[in-house]
C-alpha positions as CSV (number, residue, x, y, z in Angstrom):
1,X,11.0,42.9,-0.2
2,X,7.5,41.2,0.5
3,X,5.9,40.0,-2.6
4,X,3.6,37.9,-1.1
5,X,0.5,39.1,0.6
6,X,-2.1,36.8,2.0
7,X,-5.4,39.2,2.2
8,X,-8.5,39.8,2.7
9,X,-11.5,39.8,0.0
10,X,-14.4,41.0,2.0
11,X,-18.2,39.8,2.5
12,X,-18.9,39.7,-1.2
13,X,-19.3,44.0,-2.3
14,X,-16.3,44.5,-4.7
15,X,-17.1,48.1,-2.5
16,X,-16.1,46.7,0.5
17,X,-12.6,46.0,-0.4
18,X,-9.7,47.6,1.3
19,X,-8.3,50.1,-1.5
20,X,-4.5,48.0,-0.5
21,X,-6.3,44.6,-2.0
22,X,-7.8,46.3,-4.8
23,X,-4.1,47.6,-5.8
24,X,-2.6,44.6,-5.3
25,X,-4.8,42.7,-7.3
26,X,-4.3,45.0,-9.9
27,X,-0.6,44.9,-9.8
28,X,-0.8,40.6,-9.2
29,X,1.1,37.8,-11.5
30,X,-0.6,35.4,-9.6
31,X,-4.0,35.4,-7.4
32,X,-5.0,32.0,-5.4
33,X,-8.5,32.9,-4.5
34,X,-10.9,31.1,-2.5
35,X,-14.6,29.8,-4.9
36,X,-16.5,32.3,-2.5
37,X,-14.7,35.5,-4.0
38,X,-17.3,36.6,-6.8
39,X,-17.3,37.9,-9.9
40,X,-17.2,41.4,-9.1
41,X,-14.1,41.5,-6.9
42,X,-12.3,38.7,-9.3
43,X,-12.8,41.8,-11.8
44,X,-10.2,43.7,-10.5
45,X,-7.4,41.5,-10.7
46,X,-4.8,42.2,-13.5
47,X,-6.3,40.6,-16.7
48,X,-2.4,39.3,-17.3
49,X,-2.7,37.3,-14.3
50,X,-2.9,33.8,-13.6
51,X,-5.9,33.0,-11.7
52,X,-6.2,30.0,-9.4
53,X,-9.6,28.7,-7.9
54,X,-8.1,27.0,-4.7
55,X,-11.7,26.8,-3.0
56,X,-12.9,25.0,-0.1
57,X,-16.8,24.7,0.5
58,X,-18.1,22.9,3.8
59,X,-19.6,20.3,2.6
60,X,-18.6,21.0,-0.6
61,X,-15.8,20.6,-3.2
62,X,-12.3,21.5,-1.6
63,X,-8.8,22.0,-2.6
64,X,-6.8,20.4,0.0
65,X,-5.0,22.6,2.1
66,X,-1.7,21.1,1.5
67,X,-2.2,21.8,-2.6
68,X,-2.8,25.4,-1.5
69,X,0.4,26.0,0.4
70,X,2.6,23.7,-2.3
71,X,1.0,26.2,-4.9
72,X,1.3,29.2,-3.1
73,X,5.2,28.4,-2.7
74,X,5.5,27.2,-5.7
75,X,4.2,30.8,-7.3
76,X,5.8,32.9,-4.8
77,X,9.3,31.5,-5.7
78,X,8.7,32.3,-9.4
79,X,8.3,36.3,-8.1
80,X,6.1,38.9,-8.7
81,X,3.4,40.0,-6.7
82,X,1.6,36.6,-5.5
83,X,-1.7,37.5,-3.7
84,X,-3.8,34.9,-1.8
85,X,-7.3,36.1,-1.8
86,X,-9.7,35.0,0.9
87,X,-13.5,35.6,1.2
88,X,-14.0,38.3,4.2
89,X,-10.7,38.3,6.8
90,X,-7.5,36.5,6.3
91,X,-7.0,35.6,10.1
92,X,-11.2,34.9,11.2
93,X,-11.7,31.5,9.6
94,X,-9.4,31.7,6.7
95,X,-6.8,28.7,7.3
96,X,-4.1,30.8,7.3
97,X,-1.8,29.4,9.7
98,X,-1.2,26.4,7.5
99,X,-0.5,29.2,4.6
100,X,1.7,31.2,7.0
101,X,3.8,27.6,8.6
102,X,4.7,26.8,4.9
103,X,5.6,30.5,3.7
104,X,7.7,30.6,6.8
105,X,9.1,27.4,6.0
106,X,10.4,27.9,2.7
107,X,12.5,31.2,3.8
108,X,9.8,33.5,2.5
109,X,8.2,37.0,3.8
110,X,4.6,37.9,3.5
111,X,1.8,40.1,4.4
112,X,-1.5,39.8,6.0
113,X,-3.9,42.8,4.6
114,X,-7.2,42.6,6.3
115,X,-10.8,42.5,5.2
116,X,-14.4,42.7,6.2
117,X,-15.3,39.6,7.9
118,X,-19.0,38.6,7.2
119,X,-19.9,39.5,10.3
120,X,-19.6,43.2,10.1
121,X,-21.3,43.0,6.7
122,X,-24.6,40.9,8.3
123,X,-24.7,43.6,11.4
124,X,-25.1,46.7,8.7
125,X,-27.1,44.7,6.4
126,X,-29.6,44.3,9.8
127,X,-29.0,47.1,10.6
128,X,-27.9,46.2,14.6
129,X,-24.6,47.2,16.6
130,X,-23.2,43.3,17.4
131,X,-21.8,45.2,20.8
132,X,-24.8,47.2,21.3
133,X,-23.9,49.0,24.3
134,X,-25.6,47.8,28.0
135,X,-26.3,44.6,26.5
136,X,-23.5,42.5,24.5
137,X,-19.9,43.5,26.0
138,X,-18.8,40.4,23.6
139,X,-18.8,39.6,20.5
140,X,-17.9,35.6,19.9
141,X,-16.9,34.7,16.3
142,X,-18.0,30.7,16.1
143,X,-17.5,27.7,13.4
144,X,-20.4,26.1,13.1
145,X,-18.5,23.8,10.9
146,X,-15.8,21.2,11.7
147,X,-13.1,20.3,9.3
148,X,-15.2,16.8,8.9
149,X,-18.0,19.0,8.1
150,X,-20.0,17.8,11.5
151,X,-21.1,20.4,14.4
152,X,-18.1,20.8,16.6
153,X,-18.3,19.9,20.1
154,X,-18.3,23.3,21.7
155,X,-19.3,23.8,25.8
156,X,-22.6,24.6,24.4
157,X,-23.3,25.9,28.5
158,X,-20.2,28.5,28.5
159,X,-21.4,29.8,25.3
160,X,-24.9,30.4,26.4
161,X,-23.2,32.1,29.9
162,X,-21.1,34.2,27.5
163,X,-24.4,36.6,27.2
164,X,-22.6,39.0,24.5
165,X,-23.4,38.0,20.8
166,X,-22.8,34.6,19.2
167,X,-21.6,34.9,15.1
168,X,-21.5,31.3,13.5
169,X,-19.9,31.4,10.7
170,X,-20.6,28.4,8.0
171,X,-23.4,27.3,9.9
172,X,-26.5,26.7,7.5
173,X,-25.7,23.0,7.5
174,X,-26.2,23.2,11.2
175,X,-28.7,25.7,12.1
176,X,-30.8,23.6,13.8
177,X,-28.2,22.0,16.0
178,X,-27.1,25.1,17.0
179,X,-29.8,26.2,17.8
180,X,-31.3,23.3,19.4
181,X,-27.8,22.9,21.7
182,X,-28.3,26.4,22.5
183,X,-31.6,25.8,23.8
184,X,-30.5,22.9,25.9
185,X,-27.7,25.0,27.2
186,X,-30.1,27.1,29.1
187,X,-31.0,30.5,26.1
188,X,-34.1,31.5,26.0
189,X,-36.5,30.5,23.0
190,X,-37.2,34.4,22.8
191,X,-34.0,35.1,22.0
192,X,-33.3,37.5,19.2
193,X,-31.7,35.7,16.3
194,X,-30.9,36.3,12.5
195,X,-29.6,34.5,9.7
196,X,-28.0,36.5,6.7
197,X,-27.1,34.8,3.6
198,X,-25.2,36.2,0.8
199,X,-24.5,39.4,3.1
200,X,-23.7,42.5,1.4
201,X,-24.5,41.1,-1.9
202,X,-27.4,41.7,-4.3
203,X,-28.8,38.6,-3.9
204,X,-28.8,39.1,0.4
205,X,-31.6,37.8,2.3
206,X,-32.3,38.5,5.9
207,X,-34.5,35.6,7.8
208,X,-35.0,37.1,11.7
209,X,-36.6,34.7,13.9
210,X,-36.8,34.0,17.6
211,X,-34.1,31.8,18.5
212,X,-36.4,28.8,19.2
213,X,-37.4,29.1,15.4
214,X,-35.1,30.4,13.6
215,X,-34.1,27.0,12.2
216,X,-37.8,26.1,10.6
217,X,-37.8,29.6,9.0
218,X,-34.0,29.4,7.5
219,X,-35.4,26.1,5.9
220,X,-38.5,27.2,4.7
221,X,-36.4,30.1,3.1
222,X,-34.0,27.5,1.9
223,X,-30.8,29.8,1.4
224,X,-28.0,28.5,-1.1
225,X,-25.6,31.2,-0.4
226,X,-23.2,31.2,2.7
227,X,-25.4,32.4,5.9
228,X,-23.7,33.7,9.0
229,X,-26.3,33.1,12.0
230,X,-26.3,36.0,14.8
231,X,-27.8,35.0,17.7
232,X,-28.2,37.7,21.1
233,X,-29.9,40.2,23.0
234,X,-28.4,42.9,20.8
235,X,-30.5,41.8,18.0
236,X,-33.3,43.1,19.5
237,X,-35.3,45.6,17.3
């Protein structure tokens, strides 16, 4: 019998939530959840059970990966229902392979129960189809930071020949990298771009710029929430 479920929190909206994480939160003994899961969806879990903050930030405090699977083990093999929560979608960005490799490792079943990544939750907040149809047949999910918190070292040219829709996620460190790396790689400065910080939350902001000055407007707004950038031709009001 699975007992362990490794799932998905959502953008932020305690609305958003698949009605599966909201039960098992409220049936959990023990919830690992990552520092970006707010208040409102940490309100739903069980008020009996144990609550671990097992957060990583770019650039930012951390709890190091191995901690998290020796903990989730640890809790799993005690029983009960053990959920590890993650901001927006398990499997886009979440480190769970690690989570999975050790699960796996110590003779235990689990669950993946999907969420709303935060790129869904920035195209409605826009509003803007991310596949808009005659112009983006792809939609790219992209790090726009590396586990030593630098800008990775992406073919900056394929990505700007991909022509569908670029989402970085954990990018506001490095918007103007990005952006200037997309430049070189040949995309227009007209490009239609957007940042979106805090998406689906009430403190969401929307910055839309042109792609060649998108980064001077995200600092002069000077987000402190996460931002997911959007950058594309489906953008396009």
């Amino acid at each position: 019998m699975v007992n362990i479920y490794l799932a998905g929190a959502g953008p932020g909206d305690p609305e958003l939530l698949t009605l599966k994480t909201a039960r098992l939160l409220a049936e959990a003994r023990v919830v690992l959840h990552d520092s970006l899961v707010g208040a409102g969806v940490l309100a739903l879990i069980n008020p009996a059970a144990e609550r671990i903050d097992v957060g990583k930030r770019c650039g930012g405090r951390a709890t190091a990966q191995a901690e998290i699977c020796r903990l989730l083990v640890e809790k799993a093999q005690a029983g009960g229902v053990v959920v590890r929560l993650k901001g927006g979608d398990p499997s886009i960005f979440g480190r769970v392979t690690e989570e999975m490799a050790a699960l796996r490792a110590a003779g235990m079943s689990f669950e993946i129960v999907p969420g709303v990544t935060a790129a869904s939750a920035a195209a409605a907040a826009l509003p803007a189809s991310l596949t808009r149809r005659g112009v983006a047949r792809s939609l790219h999910f992209i790090t726009g930071c590396d586990a030593d918190h630098s800008l990775p070292a992406y073919d900056w040219a394929a990505l700007a020949r991909a022509g569908g829709t670029l989402a970085f996620y954990m990018g506001r460190k490095h918007i103007a990298g990005i952006a200037a790396r997309l430049r070189a790689a040949g995309m227009e400065a007209s490009l239609p771009a957007a940042a979106i910080e805090s998406a689906s939350l009430a403190e969401q902001r929307i910055i839309r710029a042109p792609l060649g000055r998108l980064a001077e407007e995200v600092m002069r707004a000077a987000p402190v929430g996460p931002v997911l950038l959007l950058v594309g031709e489906a953008l396009a009001e």
